[in-house]
Predicted model as a PDB file, atoms N, CA, C, CB and O in Angstrom, pLDDT in the B-factor column:
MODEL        1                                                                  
ATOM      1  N   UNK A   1      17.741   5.213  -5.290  1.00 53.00           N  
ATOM      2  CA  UNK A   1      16.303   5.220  -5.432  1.00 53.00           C  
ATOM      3  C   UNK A   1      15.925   4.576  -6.762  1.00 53.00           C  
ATOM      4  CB  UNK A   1      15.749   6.656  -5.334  1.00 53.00           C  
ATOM      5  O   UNK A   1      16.439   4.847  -7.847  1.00 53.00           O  
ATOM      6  N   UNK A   2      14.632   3.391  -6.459  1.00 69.00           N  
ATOM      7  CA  UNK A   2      14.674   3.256  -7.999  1.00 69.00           C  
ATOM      8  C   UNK A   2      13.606   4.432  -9.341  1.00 69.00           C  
ATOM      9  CB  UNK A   2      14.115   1.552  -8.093  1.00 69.00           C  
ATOM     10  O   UNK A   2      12.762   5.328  -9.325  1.00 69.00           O  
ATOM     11  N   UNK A   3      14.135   3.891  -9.984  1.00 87.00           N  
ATOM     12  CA  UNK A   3      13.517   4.705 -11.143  1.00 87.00           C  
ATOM     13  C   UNK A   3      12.055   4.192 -11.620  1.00 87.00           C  
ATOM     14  CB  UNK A   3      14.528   4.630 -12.420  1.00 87.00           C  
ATOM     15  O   UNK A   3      11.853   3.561 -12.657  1.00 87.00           O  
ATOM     16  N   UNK A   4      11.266   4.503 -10.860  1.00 93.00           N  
ATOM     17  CA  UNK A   4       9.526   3.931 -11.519  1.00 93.00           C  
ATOM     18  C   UNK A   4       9.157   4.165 -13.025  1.00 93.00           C  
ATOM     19  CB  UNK A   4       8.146   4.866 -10.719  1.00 93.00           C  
ATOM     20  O   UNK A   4       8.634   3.363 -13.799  1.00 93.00           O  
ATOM     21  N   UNK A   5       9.470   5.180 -13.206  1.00 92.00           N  
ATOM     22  CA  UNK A   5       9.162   5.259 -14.748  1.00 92.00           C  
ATOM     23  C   UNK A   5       9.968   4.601 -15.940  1.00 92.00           C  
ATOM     24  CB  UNK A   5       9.198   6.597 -15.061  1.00 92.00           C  
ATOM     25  O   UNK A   5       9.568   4.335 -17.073  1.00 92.00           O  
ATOM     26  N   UNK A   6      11.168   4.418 -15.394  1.00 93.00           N  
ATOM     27  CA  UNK A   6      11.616   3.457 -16.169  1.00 93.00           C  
ATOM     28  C   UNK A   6      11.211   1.682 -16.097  1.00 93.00           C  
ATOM     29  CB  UNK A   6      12.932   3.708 -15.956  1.00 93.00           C  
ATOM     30  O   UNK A   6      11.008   0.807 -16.938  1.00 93.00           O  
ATOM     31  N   UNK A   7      11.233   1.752 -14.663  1.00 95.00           N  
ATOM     32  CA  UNK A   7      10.374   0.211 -14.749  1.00 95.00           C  
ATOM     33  C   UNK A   7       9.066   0.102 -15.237  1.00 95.00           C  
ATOM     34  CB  UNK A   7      10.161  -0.427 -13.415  1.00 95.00           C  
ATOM     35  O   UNK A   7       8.644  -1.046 -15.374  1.00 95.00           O  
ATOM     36  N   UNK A   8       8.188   1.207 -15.585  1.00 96.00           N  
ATOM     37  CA  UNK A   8       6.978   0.987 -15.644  1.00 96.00           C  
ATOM     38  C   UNK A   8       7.145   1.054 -17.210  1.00 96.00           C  
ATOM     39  CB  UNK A   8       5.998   1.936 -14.806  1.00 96.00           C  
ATOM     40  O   UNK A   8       6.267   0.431 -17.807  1.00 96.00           O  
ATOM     41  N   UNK A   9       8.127   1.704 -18.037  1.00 95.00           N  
ATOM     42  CA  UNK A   9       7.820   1.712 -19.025  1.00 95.00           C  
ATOM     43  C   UNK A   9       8.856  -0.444 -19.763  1.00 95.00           C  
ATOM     44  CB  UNK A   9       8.331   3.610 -19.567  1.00 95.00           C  
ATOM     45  O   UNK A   9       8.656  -1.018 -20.833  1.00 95.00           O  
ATOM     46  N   UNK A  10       9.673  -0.831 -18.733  1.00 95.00           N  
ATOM     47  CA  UNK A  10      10.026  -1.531 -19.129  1.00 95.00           C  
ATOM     48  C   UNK A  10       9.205  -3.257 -19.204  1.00 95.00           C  
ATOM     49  CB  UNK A  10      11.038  -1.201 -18.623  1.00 95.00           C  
ATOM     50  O   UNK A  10       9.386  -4.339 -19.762  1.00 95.00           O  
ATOM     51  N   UNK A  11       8.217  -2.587 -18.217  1.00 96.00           N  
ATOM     52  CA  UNK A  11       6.989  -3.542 -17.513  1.00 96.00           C  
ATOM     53  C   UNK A  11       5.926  -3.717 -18.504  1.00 96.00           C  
ATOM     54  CB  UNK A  11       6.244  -2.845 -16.110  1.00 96.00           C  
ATOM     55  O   UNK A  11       5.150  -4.645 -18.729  1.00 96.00           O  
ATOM     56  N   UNK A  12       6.091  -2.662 -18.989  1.00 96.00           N  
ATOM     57  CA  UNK A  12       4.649  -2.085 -20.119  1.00 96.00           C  
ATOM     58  C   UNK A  12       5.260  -3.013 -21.694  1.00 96.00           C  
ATOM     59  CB  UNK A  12       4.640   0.471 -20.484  1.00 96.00           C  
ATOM     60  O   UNK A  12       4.507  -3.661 -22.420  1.00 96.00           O  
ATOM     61  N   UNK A  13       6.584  -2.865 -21.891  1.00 96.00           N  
ATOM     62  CA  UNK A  13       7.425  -3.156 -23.112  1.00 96.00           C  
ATOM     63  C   UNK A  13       7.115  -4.607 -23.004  1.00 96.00           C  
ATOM     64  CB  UNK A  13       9.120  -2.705 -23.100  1.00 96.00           C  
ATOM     65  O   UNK A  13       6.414  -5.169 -23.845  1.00 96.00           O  
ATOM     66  N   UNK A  14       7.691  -5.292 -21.858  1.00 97.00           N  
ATOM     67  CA  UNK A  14       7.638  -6.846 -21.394  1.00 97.00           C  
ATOM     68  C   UNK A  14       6.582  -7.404 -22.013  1.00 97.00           C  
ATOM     69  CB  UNK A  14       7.467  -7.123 -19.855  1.00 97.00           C  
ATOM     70  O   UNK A  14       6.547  -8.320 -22.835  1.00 97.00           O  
ATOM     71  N   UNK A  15       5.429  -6.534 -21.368  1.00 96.00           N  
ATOM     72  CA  UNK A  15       3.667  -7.291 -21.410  1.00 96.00           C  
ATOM     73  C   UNK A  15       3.591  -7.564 -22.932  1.00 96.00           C  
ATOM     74  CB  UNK A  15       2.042  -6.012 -20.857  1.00 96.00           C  
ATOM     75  O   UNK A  15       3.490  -8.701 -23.393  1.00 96.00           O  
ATOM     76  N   UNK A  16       3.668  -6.053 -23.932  1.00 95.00           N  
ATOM     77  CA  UNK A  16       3.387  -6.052 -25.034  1.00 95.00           C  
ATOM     78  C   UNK A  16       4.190  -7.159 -26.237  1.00 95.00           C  
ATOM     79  CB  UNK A  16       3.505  -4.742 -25.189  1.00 95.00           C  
ATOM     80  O   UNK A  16       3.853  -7.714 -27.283  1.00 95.00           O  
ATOM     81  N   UNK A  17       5.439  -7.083 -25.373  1.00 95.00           N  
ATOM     82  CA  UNK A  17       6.612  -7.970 -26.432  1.00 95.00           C  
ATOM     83  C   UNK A  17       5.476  -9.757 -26.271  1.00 95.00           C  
ATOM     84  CB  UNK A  17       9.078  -8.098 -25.313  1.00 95.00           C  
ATOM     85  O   UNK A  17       5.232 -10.504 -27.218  1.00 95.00           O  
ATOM     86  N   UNK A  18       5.103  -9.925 -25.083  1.00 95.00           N  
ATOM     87  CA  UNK A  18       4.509 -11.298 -24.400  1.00 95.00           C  
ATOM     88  C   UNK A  18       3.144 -11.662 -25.358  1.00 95.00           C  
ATOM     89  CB  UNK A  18       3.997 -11.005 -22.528  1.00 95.00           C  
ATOM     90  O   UNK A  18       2.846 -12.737 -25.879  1.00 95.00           O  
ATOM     91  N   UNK A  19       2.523 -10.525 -25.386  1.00 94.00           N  
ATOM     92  CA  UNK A  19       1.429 -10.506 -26.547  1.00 94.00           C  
ATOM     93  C   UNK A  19       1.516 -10.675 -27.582  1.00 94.00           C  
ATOM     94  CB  UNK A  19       0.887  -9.686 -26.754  1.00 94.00           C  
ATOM     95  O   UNK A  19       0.816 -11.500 -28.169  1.00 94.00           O  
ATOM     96  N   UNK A  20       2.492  -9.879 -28.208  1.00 93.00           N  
ATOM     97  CA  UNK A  20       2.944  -9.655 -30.210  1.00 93.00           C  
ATOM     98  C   UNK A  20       3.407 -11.148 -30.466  1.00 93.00           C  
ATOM     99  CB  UNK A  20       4.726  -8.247 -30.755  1.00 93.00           C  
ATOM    100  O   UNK A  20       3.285 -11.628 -31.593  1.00 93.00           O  
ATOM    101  N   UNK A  21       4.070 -12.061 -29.163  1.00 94.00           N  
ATOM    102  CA  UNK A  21       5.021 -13.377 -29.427  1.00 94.00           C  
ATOM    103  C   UNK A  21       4.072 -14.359 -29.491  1.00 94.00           C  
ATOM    104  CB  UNK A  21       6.177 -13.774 -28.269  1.00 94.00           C  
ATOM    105  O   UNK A  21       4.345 -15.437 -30.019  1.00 94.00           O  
ATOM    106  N   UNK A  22       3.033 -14.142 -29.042  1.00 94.00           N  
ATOM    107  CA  UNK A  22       1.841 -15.469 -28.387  1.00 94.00           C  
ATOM    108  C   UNK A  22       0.545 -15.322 -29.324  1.00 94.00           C  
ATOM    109  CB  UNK A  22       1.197 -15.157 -26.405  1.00 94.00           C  
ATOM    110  O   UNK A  22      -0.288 -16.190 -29.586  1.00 94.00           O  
ATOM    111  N   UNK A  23       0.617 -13.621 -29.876  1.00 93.00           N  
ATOM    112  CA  UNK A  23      -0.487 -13.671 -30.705  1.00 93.00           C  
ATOM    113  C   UNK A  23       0.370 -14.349 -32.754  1.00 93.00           C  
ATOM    114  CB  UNK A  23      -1.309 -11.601 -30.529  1.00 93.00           C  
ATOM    115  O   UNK A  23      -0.089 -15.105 -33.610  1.00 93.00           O  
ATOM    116  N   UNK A  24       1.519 -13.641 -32.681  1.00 93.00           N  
ATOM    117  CA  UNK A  24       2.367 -13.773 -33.698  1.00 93.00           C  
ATOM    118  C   UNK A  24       1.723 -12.642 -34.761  1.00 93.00           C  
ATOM    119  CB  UNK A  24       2.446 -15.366 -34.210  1.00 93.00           C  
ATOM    120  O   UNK A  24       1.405 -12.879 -35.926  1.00 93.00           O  
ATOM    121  N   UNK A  25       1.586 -11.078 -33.919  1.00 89.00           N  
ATOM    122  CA  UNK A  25       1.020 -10.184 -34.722  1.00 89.00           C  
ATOM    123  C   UNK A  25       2.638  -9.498 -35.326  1.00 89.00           C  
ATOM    124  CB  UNK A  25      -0.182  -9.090 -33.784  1.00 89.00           C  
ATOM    125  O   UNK A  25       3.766  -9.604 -34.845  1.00 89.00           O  
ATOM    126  N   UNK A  26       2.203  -8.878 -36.405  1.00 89.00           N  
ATOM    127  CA  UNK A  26       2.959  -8.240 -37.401  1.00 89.00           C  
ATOM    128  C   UNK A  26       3.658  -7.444 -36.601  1.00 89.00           C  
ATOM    129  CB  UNK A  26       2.250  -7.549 -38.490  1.00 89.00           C  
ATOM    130  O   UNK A  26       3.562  -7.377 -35.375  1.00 89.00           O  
ATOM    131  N   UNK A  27       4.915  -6.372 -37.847  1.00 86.00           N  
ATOM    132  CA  UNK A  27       5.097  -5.284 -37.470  1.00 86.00           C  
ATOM    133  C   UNK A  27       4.614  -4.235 -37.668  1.00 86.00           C  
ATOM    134  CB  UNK A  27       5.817  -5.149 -37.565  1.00 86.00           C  
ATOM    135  O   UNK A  27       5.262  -3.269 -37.267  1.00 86.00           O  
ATOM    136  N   UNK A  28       3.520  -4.024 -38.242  1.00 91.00           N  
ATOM    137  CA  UNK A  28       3.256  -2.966 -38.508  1.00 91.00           C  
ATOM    138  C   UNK A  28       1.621  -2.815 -37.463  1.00 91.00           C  
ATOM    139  CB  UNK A  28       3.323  -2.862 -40.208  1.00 91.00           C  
ATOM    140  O   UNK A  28       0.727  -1.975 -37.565  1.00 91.00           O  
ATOM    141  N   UNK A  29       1.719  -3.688 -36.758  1.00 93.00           N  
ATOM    142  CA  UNK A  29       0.505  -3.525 -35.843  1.00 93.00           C  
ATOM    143  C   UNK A  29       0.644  -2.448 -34.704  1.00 93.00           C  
ATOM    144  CB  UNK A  29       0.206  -4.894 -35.163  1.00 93.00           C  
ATOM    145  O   UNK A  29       1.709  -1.832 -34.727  1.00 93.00           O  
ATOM    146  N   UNK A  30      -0.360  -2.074 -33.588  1.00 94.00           N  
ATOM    147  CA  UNK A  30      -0.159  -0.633 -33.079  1.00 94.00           C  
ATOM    148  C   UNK A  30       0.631  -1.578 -32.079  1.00 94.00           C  
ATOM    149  CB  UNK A  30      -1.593   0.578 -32.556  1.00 94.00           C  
ATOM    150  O   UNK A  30       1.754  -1.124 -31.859  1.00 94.00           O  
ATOM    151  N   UNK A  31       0.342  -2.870 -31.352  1.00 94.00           N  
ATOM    152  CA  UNK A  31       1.250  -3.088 -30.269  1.00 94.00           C  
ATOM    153  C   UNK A  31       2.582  -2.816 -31.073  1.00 94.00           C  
ATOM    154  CB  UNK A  31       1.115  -4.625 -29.531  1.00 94.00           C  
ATOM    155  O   UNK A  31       3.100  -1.709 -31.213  1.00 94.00           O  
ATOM    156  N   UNK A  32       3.050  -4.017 -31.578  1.00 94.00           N  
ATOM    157  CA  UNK A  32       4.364  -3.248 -32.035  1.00 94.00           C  
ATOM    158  C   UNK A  32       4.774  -2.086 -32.484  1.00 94.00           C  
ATOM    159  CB  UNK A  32       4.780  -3.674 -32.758  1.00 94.00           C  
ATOM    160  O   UNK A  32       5.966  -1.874 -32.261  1.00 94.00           O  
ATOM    161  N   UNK A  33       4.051  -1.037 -33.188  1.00 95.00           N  
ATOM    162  CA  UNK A  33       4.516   0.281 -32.904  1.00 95.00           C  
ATOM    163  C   UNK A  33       4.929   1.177 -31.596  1.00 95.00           C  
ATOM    164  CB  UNK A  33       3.702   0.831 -33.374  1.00 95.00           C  
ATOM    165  O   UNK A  33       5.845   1.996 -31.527  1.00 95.00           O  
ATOM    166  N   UNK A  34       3.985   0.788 -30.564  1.00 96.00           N  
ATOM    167  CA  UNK A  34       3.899   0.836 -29.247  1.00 96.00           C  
ATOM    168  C   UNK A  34       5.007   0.515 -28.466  1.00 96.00           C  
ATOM    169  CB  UNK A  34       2.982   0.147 -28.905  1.00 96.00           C  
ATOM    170  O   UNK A  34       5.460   1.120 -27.494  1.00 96.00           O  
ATOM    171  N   UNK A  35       5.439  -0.640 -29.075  1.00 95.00           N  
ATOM    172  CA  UNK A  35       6.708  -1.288 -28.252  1.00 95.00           C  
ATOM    173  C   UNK A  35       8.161  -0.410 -29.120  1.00 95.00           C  
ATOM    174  CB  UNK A  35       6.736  -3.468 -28.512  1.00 95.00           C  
ATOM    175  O   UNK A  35       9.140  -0.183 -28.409  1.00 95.00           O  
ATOM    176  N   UNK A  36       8.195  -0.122 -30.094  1.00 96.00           N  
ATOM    177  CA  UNK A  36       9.125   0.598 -30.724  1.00 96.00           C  
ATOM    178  C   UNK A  36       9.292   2.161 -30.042  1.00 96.00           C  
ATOM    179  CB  UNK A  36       8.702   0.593 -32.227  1.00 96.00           C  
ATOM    180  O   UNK A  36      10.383   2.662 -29.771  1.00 96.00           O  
ATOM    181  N   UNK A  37       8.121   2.738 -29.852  1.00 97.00           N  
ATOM    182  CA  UNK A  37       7.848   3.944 -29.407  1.00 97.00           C  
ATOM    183  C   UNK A  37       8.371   3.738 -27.489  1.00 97.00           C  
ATOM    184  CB  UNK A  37       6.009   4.302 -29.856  1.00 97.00           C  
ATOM    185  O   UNK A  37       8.548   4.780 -26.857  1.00 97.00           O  
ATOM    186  N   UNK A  38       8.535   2.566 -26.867  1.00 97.00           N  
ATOM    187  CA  UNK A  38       8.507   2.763 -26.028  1.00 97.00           C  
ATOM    188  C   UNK A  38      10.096   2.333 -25.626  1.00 97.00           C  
ATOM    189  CB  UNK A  38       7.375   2.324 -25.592  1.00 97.00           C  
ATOM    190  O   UNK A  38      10.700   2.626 -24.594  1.00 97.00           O  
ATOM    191  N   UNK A  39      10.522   1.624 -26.662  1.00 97.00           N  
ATOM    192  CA  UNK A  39      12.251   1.328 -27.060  1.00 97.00           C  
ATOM    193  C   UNK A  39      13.114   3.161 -26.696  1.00 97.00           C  
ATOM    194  CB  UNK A  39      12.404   0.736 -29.479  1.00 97.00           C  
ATOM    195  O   UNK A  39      14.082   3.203 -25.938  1.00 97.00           O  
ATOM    196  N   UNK A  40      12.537   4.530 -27.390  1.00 97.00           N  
ATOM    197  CA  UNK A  40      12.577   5.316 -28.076  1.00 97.00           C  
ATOM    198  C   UNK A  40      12.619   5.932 -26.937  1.00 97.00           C  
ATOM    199  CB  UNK A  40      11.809   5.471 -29.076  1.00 97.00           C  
ATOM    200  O   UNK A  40      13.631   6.471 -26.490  1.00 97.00           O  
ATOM    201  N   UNK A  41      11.132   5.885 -26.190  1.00 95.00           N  
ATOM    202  CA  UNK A  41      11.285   6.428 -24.398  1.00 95.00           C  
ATOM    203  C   UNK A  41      12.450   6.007 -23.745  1.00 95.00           C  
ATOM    204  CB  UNK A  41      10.097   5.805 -23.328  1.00 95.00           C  
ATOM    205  O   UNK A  41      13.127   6.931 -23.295  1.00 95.00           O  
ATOM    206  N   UNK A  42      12.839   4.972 -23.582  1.00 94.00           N  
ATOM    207  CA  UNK A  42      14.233   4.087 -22.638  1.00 94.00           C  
ATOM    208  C   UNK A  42      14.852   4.994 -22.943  1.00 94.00           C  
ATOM    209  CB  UNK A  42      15.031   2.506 -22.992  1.00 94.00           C  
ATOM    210  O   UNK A  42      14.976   6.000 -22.245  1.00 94.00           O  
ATOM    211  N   UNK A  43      15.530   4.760 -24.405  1.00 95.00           N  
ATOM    212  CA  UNK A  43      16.787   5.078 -24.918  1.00 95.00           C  
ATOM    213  C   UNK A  43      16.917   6.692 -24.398  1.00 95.00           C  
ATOM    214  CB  UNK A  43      16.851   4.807 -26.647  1.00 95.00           C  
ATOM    215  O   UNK A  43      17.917   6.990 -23.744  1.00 95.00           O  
ATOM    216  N   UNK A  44      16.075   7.547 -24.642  1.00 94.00           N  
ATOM    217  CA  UNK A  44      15.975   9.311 -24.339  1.00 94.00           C  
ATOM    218  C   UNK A  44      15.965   9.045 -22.812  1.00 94.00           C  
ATOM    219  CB  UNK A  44      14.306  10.369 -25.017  1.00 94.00           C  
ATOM    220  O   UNK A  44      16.789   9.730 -22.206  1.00 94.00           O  
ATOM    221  N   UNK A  45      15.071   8.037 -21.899  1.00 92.00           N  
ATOM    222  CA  UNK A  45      15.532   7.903 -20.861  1.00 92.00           C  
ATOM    223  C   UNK A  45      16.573   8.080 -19.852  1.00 92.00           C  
ATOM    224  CB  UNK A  45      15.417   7.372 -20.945  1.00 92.00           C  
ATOM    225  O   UNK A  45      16.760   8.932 -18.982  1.00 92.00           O  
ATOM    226  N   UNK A  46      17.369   6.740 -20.321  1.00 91.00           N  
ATOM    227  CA  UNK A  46      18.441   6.583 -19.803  1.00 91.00           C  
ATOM    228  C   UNK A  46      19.535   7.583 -20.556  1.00 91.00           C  
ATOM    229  CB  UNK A  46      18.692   5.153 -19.827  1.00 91.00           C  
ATOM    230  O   UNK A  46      20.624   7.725 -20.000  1.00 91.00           O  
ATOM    231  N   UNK A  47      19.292   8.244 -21.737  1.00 91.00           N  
ATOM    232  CA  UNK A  47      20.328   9.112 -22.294  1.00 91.00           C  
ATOM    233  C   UNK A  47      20.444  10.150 -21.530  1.00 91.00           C  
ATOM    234  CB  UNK A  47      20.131   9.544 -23.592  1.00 91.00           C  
ATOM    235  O   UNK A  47      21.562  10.234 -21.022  1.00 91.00           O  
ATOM    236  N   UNK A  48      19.861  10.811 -21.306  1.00 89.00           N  
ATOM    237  CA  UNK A  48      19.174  11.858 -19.676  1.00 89.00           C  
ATOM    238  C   UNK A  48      19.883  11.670 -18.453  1.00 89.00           C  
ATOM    239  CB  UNK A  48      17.476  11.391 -19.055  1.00 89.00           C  
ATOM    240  O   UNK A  48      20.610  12.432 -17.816  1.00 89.00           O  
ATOM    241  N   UNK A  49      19.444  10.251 -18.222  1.00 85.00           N  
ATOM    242  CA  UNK A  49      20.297   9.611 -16.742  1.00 85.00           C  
ATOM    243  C   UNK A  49      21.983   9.666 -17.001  1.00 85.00           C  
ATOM    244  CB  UNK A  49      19.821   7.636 -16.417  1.00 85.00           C  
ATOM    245  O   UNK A  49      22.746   9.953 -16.078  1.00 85.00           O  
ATOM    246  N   UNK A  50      22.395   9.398 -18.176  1.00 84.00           N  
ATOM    247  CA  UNK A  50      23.796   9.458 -18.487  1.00 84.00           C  
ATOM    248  C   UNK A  50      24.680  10.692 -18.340  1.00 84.00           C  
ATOM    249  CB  UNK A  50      23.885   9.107 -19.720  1.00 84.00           C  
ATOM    250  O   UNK A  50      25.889  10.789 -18.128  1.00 84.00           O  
ATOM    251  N   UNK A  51      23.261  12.056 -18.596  1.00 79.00           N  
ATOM    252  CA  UNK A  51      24.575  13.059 -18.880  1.00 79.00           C  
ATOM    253  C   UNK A  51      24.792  13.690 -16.930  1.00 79.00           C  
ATOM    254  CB  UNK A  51      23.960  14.816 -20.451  1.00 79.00           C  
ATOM    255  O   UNK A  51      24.382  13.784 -15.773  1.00 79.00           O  
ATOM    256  N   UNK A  52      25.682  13.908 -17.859  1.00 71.00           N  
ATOM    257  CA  UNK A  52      26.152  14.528 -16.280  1.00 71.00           C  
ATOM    258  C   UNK A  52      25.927  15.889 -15.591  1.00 71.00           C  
ATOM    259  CB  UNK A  52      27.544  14.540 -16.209  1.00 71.00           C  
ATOM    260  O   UNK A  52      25.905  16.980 -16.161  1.00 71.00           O  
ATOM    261  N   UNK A  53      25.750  15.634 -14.167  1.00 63.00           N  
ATOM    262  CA  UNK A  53      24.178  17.118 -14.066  1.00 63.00           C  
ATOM    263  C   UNK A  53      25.776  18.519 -13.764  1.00 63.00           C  
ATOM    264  CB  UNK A  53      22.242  16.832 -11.508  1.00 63.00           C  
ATOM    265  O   UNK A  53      26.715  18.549 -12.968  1.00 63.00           O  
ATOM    266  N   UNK A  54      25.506  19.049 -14.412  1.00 58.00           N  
ATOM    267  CA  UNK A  54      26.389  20.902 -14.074  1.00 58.00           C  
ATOM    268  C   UNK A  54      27.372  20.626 -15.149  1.00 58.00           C  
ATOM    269  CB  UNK A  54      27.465  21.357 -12.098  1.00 58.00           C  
ATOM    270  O   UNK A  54      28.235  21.459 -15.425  1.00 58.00           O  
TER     271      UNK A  54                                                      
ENDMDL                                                                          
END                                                                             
């Protein structure tokens, strides 16, 4: 089954990375905080998906 919330958050990362590159905004702007924060979701994500259930 796929995982929606992970695509949606990787869909969401995509858009924002597409913006920060085309606008050539900083790091310390909220998209890029946004995109860091959403690095942060994956990672706890898939760390979750890794462990092993029992």
């Amino acid at each position: 089954m796929a995982d929606l919330y992970l695509k949606k958050l990787e869909s969401e990362r995509k858009t924002l990375w597409a913006t920060c590159r085309l606008k050539g905004l900083a790091r310390n702007t909220p998209e890029r905080q946004r995109i860091a924060a959403i690095d942060e979701a994956i990672a706890a994500h898939k760390a979750k998906q890794a462990k092993p259930a029992g």
